[in-house]
N, CA, C and O atoms as a GROMACS GRO file, in nm:
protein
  564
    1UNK      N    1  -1.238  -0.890   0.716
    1UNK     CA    2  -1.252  -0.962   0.591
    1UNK      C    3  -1.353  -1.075   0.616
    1UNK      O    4  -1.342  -1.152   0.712
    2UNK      N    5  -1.481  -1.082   0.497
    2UNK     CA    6  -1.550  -1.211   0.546
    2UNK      C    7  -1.505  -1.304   0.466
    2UNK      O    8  -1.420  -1.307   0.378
    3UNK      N    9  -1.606  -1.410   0.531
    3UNK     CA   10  -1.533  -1.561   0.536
    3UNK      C   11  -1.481  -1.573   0.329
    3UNK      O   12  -1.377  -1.600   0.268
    4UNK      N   13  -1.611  -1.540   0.293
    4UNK     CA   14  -1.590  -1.561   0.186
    4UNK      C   15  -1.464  -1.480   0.050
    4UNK      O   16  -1.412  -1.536  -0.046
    5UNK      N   17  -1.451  -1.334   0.100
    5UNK     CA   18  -1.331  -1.242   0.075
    5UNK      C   19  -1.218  -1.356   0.086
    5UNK      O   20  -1.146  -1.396  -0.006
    6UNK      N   21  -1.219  -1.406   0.246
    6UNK     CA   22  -1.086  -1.484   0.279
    6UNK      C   23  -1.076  -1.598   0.179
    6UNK      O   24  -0.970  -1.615   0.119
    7UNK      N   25  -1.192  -1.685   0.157
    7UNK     CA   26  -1.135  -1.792   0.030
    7UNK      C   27  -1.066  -1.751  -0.080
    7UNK      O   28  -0.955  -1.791  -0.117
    8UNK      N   29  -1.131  -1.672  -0.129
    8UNK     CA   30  -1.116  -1.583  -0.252
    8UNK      C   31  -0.986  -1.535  -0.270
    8UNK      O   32  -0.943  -1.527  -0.386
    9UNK      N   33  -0.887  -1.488  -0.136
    9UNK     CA   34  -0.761  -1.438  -0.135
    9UNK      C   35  -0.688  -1.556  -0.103
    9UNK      O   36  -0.567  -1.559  -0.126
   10UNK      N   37  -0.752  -1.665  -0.048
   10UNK     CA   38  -0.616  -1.791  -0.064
   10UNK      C   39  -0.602  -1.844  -0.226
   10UNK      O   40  -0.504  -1.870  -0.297
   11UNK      N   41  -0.749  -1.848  -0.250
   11UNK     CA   42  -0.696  -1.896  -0.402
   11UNK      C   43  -0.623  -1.799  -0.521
   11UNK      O   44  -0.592  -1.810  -0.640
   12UNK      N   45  -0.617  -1.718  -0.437
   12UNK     CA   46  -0.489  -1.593  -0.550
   12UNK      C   47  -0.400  -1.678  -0.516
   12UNK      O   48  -0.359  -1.749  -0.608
   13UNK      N   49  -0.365  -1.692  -0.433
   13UNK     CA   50  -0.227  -1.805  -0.405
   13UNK      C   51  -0.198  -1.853  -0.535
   13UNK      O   52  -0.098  -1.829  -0.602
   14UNK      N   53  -0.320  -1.939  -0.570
   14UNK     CA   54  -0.285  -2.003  -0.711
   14UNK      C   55  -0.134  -1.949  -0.840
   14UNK      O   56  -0.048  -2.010  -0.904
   15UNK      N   57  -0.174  -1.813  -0.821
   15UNK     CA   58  -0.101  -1.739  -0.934
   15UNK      C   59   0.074  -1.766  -0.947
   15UNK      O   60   0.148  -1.762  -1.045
   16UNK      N   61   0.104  -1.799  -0.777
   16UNK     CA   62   0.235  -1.807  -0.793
   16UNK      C   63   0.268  -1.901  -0.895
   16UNK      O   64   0.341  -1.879  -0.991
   17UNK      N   65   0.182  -2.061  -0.853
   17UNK     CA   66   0.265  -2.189  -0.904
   17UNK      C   67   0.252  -2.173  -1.088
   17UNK      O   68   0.332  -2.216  -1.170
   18UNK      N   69   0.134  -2.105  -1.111
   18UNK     CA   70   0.109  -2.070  -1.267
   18UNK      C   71   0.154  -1.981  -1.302
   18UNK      O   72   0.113  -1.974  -1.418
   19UNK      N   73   0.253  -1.847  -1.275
   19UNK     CA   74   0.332  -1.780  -1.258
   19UNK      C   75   0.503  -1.849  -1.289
   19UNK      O   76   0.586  -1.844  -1.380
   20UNK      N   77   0.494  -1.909  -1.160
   20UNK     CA   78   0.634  -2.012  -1.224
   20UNK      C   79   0.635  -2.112  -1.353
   20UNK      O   80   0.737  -2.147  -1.414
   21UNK      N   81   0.507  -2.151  -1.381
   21UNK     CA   82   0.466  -2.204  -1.524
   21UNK      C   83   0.530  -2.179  -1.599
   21UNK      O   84   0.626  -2.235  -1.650
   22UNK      N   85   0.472  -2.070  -1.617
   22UNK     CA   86   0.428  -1.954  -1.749
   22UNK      C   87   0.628  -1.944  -1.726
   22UNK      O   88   0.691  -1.939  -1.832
   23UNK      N   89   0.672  -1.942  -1.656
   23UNK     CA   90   0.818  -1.897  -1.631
   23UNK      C   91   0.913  -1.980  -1.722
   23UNK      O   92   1.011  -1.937  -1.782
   24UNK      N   93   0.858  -2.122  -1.721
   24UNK     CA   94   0.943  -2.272  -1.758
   24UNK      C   95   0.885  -2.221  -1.872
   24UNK      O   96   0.982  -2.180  -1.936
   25UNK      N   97   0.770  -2.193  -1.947
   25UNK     CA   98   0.779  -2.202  -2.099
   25UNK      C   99   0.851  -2.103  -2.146
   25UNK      O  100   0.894  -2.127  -2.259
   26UNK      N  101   0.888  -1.975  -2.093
   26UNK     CA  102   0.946  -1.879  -2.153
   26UNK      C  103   1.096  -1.910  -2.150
   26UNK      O  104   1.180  -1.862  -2.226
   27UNK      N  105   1.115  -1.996  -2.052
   27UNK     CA  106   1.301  -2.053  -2.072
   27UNK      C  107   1.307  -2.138  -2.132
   27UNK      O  108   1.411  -2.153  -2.197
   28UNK      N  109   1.185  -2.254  -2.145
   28UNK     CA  110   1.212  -2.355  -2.202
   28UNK      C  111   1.254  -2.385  -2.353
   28UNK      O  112   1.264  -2.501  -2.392
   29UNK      N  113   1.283  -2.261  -2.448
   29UNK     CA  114   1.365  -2.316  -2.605
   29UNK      C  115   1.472  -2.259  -2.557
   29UNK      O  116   1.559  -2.249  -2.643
   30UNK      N  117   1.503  -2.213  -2.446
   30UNK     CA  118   1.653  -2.196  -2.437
   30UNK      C  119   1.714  -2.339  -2.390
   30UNK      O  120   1.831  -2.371  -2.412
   31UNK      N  121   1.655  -2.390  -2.348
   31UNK     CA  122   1.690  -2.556  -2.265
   31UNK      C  123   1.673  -2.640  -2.412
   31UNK      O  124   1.774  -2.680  -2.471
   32UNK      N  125   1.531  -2.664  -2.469
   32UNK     CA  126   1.531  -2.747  -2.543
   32UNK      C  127   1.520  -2.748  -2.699
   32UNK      O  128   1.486  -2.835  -2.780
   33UNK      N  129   1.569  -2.592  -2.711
   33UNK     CA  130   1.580  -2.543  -2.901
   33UNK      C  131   1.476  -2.450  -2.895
   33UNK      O  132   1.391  -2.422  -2.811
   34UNK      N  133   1.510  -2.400  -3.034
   34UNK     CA  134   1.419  -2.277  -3.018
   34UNK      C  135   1.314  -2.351  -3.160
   34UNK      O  136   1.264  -2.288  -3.253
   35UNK      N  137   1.306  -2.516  -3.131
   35UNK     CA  138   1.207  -2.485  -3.321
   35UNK      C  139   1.034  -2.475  -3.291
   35UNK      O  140   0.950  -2.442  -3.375
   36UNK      N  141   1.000  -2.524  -3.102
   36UNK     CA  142   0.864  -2.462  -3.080
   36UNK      C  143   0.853  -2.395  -3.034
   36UNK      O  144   0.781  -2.415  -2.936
   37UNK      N  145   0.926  -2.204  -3.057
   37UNK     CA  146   0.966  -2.127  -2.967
   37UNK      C  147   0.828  -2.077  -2.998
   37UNK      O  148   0.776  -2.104  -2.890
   38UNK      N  149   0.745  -2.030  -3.059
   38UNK     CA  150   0.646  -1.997  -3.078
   38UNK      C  151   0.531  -2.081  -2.967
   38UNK      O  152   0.489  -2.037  -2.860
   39UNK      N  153   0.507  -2.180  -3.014
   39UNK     CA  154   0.412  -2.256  -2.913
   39UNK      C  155   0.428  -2.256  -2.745
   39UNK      O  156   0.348  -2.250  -2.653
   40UNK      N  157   0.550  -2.263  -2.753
   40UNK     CA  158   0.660  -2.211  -2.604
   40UNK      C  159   0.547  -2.082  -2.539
   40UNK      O  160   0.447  -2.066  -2.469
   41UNK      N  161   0.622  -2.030  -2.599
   41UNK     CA  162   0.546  -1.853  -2.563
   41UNK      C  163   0.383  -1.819  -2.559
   41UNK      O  164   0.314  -1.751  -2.482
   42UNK      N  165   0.354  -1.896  -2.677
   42UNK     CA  166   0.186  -1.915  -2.628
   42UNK      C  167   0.146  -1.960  -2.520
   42UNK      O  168   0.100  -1.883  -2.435
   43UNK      N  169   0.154  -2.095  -2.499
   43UNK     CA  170   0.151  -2.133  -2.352
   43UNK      C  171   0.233  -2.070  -2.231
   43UNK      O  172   0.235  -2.139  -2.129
   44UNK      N  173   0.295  -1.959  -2.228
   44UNK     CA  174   0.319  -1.898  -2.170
   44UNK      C  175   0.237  -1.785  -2.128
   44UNK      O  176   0.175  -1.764  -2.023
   45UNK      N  177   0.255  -1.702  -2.260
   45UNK     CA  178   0.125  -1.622  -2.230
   45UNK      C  179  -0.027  -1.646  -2.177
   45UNK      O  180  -0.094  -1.557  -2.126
   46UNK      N  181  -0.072  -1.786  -2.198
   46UNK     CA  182  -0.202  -1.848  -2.174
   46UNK      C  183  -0.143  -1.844  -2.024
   46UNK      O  184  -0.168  -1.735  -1.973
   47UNK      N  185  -0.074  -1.928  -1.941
   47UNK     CA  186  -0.080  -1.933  -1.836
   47UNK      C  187  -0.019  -1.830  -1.734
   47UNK      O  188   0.009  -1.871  -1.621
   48UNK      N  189   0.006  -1.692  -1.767
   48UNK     CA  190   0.030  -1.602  -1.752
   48UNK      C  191  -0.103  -1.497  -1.792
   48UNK      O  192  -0.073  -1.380  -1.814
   49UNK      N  193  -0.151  -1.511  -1.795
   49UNK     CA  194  -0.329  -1.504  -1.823
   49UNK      C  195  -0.365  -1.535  -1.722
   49UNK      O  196  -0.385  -1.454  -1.631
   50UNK      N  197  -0.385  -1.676  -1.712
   50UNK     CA  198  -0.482  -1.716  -1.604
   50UNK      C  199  -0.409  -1.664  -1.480
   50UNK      O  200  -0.480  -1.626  -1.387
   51UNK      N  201  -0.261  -1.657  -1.465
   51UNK     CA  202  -0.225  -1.622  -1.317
   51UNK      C  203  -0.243  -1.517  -1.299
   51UNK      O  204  -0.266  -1.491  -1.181
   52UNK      N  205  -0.244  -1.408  -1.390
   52UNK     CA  206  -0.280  -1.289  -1.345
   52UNK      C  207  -0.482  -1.263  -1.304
   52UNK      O  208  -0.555  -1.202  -1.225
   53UNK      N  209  -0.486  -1.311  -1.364
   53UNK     CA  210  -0.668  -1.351  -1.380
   53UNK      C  211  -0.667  -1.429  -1.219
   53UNK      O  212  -0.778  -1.422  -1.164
   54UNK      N  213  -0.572  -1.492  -1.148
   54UNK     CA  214  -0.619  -1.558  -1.027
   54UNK      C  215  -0.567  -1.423  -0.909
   54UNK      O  216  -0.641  -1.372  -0.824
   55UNK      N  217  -0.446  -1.394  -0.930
   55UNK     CA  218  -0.416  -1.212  -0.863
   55UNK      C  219  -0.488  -1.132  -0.859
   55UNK      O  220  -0.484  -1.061  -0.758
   56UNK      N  221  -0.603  -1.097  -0.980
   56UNK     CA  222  -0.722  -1.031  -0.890
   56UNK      C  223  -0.815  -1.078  -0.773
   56UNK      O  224  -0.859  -0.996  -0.692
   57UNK      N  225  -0.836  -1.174  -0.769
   57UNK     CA  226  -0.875  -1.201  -0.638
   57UNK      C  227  -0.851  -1.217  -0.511
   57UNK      O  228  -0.914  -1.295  -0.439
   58UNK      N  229  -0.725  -1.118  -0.459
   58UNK     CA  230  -0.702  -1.027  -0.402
   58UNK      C  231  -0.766  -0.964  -0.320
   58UNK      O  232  -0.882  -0.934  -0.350
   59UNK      N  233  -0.721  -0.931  -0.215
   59UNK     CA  234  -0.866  -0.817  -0.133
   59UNK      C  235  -0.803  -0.694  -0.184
   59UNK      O  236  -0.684  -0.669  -0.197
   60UNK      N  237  -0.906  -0.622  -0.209
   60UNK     CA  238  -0.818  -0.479  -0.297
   60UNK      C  239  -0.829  -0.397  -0.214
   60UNK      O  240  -0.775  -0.290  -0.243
   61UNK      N  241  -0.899  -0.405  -0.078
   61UNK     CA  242  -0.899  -0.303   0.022
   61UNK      C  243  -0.768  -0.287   0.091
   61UNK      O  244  -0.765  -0.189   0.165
   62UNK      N  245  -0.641  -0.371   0.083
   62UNK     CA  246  -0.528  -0.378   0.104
   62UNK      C  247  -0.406  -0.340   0.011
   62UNK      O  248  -0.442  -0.349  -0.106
   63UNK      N  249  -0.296  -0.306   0.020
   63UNK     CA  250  -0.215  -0.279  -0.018
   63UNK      C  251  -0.120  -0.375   0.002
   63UNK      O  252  -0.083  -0.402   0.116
   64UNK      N  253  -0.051  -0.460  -0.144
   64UNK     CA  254   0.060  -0.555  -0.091
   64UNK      C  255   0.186  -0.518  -0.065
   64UNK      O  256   0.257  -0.616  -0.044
   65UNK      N  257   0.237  -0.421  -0.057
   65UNK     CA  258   0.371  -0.369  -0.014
   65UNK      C  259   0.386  -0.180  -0.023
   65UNK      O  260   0.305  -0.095  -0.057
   66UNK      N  261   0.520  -0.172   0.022
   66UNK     CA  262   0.467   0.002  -0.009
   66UNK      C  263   0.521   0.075  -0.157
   66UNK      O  264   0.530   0.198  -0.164
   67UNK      N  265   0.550   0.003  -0.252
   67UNK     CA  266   0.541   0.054  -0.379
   67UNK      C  267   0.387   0.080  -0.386
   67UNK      O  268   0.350   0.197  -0.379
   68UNK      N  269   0.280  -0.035  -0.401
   68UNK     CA  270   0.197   0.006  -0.450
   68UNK      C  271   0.044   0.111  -0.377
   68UNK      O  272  -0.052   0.170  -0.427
   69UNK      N  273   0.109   0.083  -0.209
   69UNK     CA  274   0.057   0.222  -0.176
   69UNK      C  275   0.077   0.340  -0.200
   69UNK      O  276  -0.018   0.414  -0.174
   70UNK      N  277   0.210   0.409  -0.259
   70UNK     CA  278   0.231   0.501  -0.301
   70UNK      C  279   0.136   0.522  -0.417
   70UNK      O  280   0.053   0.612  -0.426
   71UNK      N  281   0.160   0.423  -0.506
   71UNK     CA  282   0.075   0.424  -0.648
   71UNK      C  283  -0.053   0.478  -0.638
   71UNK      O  284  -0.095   0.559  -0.720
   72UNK      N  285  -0.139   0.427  -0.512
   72UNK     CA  286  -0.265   0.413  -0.511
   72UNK      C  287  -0.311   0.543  -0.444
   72UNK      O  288  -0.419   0.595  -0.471
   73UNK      N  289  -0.216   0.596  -0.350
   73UNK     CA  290  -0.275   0.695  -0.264
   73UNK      C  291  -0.244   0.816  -0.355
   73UNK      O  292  -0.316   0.915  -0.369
   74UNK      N  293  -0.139   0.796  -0.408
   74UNK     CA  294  -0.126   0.962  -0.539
   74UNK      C  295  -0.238   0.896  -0.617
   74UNK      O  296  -0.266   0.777  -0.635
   75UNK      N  297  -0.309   1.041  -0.671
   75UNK     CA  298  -0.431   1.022  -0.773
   75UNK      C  299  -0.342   1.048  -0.914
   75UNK      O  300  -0.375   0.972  -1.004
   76UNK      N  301  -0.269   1.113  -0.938
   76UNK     CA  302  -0.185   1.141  -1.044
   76UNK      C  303  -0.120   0.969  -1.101
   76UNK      O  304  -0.154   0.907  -1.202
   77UNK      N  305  -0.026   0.933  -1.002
   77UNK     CA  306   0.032   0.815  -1.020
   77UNK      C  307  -0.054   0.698  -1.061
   77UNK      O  308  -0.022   0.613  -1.144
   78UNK      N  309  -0.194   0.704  -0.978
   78UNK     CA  310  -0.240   0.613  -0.988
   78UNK      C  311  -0.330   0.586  -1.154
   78UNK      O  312  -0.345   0.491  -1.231
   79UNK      N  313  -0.374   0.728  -1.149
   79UNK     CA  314  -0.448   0.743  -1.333
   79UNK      C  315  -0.400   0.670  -1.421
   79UNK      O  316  -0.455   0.599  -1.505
   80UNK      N  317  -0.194   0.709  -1.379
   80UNK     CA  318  -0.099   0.663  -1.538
   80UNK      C  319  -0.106   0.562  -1.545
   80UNK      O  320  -0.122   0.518  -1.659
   81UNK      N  321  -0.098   0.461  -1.424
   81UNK     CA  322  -0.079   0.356  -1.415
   81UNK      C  323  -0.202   0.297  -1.455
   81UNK      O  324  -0.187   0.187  -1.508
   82UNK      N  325  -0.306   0.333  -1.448
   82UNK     CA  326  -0.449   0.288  -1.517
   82UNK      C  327  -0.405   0.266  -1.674
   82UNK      O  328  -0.375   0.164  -1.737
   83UNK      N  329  -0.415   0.445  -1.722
   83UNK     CA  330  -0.396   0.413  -1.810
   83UNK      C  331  -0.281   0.389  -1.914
   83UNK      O  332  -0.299   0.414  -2.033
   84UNK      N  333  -0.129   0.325  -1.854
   84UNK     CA  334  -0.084   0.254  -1.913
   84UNK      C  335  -0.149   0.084  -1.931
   84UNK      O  336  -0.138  -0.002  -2.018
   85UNK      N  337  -0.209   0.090  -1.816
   85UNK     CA  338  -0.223  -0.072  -1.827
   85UNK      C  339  -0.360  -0.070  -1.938
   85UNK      O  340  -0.378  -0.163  -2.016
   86UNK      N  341  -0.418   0.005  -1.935
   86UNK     CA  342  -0.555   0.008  -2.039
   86UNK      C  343  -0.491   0.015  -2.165
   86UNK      O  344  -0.557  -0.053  -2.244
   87UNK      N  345  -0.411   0.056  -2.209
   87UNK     CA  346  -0.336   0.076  -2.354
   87UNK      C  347  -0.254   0.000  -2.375
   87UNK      O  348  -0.211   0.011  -2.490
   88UNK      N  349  -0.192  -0.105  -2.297
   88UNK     CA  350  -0.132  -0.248  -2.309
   88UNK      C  351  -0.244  -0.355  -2.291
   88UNK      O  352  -0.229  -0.471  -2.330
   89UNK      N  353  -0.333  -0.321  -2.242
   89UNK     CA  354  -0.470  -0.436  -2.242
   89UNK      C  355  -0.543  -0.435  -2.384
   89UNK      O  356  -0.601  -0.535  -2.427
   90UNK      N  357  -0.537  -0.310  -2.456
   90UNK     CA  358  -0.569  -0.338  -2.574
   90UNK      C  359  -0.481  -0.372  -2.706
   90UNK      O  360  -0.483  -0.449  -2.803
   91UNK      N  361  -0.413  -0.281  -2.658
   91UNK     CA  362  -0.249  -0.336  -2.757
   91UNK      C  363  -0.213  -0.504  -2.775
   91UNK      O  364  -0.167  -0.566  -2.871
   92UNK      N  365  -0.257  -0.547  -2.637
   92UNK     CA  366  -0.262  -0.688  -2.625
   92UNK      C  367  -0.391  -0.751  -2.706
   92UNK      O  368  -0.365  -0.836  -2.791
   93UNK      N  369  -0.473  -0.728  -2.694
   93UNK     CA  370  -0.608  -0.798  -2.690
   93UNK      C  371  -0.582  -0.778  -2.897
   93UNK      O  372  -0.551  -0.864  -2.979
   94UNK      N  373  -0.619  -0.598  -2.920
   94UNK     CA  374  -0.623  -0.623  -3.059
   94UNK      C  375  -0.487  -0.708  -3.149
   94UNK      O  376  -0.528  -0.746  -3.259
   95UNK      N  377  -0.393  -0.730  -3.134
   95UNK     CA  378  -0.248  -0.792  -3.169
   95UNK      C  379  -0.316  -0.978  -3.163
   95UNK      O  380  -0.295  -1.068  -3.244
   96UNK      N  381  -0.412  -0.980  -3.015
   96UNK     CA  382  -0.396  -1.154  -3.053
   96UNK      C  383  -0.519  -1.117  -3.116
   96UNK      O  384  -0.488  -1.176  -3.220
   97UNK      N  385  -0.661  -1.058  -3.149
   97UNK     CA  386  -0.757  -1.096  -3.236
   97UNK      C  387  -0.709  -1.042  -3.372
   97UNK      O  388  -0.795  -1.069  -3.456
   98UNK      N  389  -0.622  -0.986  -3.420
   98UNK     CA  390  -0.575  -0.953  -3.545
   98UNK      C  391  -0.540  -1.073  -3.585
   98UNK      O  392  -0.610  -1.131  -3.668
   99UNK      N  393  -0.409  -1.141  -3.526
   99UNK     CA  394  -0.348  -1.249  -3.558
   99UNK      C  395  -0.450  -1.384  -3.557
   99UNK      O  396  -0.419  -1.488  -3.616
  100UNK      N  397  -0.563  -1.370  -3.491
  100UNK     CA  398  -0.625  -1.454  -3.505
  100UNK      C  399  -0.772  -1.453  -3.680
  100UNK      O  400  -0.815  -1.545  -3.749
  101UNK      N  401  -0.789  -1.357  -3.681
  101UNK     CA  402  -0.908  -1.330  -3.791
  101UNK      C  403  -0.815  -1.264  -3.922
  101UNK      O  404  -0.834  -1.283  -4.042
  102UNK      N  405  -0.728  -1.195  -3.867
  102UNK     CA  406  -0.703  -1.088  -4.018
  102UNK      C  407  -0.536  -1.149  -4.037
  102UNK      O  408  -0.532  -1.171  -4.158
  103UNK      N  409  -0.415  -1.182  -3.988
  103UNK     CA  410  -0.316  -1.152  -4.037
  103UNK      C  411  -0.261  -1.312  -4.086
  103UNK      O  412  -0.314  -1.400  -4.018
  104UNK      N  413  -0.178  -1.358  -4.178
  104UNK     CA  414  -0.121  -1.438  -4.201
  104UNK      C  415  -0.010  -1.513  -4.167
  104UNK      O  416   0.004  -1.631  -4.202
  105UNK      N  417   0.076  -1.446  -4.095
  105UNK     CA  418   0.212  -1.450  -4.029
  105UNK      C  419   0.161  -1.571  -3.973
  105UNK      O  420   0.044  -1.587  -3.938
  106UNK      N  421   0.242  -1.648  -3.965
  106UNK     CA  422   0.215  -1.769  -3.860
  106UNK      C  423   0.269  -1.766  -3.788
  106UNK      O  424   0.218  -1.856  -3.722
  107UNK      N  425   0.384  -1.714  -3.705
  107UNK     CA  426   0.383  -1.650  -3.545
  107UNK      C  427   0.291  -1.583  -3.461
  107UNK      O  428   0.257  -1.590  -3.343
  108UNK      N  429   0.261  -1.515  -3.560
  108UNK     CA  430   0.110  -1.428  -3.463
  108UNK      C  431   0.020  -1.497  -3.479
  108UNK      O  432  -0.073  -1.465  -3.404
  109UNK      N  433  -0.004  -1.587  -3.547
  109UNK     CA  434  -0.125  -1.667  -3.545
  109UNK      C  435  -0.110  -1.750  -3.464
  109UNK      O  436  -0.213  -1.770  -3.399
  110UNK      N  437   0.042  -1.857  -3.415
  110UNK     CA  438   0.039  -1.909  -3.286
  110UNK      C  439   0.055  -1.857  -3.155
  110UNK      O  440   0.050  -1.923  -3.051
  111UNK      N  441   0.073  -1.746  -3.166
  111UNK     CA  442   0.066  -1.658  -3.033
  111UNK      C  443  -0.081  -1.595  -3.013
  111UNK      O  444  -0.098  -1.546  -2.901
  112UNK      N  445  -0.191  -1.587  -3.102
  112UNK     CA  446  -0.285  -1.501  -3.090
  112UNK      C  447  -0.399  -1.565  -2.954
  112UNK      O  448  -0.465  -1.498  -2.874
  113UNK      N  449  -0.391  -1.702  -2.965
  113UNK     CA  450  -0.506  -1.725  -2.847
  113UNK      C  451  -0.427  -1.670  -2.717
  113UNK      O  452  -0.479  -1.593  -2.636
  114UNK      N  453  -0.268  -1.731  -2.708
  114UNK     CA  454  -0.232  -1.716  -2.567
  114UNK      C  455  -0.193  -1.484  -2.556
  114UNK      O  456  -0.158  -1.439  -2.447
  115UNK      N  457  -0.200  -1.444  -2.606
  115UNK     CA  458  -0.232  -1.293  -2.657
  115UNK      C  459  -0.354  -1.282  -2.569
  115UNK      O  460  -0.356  -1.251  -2.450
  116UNK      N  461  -0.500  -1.329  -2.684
  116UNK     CA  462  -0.630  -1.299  -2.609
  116UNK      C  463  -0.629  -1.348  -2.467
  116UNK      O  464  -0.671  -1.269  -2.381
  117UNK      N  465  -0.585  -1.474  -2.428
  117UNK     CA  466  -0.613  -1.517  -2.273
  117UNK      C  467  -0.523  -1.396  -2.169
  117UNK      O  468  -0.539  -1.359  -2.053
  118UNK      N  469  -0.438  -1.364  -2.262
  118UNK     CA  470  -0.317  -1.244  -2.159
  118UNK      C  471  -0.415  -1.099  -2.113
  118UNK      O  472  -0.431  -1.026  -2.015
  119UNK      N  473  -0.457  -1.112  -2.234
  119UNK     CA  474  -0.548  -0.950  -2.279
  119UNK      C  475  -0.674  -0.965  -2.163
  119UNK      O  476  -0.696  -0.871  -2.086
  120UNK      N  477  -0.759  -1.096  -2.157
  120UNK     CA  478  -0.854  -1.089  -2.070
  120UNK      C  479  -0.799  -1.132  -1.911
  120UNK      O  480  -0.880  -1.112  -1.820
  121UNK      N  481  -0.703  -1.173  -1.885
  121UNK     CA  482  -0.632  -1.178  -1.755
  121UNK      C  483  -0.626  -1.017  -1.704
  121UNK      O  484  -0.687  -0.964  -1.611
  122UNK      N  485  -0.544  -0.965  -1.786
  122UNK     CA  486  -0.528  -0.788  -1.791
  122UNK      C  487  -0.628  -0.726  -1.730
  122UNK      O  488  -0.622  -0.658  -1.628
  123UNK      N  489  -0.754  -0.760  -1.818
  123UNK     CA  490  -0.922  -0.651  -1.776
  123UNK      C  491  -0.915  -0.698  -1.661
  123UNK      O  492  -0.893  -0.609  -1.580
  124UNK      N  493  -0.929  -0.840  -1.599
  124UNK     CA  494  -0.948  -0.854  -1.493
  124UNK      C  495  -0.856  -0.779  -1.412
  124UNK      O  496  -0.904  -0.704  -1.328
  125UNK      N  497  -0.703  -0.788  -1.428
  125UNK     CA  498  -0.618  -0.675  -1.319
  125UNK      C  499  -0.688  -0.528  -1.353
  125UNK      O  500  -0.731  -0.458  -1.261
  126UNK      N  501  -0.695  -0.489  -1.486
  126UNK     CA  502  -0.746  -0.380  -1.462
  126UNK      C  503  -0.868  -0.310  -1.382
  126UNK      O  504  -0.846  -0.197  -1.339
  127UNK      N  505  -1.002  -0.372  -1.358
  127UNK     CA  506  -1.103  -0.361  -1.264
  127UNK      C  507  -1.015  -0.376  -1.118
  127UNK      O  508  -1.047  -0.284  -1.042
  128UNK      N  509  -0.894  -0.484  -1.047
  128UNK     CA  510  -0.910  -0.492  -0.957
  128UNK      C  511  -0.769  -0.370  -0.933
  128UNK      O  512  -0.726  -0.351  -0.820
  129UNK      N  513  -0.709  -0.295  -1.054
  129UNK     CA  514  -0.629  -0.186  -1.042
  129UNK      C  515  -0.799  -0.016  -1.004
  129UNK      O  516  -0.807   0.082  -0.930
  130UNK      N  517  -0.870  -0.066  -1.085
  130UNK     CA  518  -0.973   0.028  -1.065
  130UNK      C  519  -1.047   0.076  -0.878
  130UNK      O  520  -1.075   0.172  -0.806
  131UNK      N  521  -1.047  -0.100  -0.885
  131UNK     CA  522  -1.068  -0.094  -0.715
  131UNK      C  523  -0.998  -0.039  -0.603
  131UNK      O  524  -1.042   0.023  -0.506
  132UNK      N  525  -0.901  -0.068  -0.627
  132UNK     CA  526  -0.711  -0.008  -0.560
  132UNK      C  527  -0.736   0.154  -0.535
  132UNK      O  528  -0.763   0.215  -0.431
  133UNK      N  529  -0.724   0.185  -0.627
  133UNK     CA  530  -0.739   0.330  -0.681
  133UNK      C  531  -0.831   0.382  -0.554
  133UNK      O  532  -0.791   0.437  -0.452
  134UNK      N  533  -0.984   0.342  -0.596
  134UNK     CA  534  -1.043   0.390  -0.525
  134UNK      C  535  -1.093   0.383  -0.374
  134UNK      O  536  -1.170   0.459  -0.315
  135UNK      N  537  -1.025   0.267  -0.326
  135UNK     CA  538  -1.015   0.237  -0.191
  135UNK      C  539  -0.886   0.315  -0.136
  135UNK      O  540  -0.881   0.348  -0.018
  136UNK      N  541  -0.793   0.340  -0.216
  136UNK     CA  542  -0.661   0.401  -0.114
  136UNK      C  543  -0.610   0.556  -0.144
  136UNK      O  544  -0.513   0.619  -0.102
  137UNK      N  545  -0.722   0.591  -0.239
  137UNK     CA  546  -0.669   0.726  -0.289
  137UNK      C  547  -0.671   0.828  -0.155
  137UNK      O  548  -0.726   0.802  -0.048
  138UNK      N  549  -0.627   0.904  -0.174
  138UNK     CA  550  -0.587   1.021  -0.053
  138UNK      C  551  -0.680   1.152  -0.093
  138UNK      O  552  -0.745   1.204  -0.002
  139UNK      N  553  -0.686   1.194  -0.196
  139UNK     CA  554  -0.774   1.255  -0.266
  139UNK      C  555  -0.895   1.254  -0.183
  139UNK      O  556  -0.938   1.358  -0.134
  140UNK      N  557  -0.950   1.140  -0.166
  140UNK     CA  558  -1.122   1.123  -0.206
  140UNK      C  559  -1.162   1.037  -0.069
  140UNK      O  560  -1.276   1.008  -0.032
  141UNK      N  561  -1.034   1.005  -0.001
  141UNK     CA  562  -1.059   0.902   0.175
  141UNK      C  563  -1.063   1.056   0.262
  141UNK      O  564  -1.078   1.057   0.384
   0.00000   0.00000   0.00000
């Protein structure tokens, strides 16, 4: 791994403490009411975004445990798992730009930015699920 790979995988680190974030807003109207449960969850989703957005930077030439070597080395397993996550990356993405341009609901309208920040966290896992794939497949090594 060079020097620079190695920075790159300490600052995934990041994801945990914004990970546990994103954790406190999703409990937090159970602690303190549910009347900004909406805003709650946005900022949840926003920082659940960025932590996943800091988890790709990752060395993808590795495998973090052996669930997801299995995943990666079946070519079958690994496709679904693509494309489930591609059909929740858009499911995500169009849901917060709907709520943001077209729908009225004002729940989805306060959930729609932290939606889009989730949706572009996602692409990013998704390229570094793309990378996975093709560094550990069994198929094609």
């Amino acid at each position: 791994m060079n020097q620079v790979t190695k920075i790159f995988h300490v600052i995934s680190y990041l994801q945990y403490p914004i990970m546990l974030a994103a954790t406190y807003f999703i409990i937090a109207p159970l602690i303190y009411g549910f009347d900004s449960i909406w805003i709650s969850y946005n900022t949840a989703l926003t920082l659940a975004g960025i932590g996943i957005g800091f988890s790709t930077l990752q060395d993808t030439t590795k495998t973090q445990n052996e669930i997801s070597r299995k995943v990666w080395e079946d070519p079958r397993k690994g496709k679904q798992f693509i494309a489930v996550t591609s059909v929740a990356t858009l499911l995500f993405m169009t849901t917060g730009l709907a709520g943001l341009f077209v729908l009225d609901q004002s729940f989805i309208q306060e959930l729609s930015y932290g939606l889009i920040i989730f949706a572009l966290g996602m692409l990013g896992l998704l390229k570094a699920m793309l990378e996975m794939f093709e560094n550990h497949r069994l198929d094609k090594n």
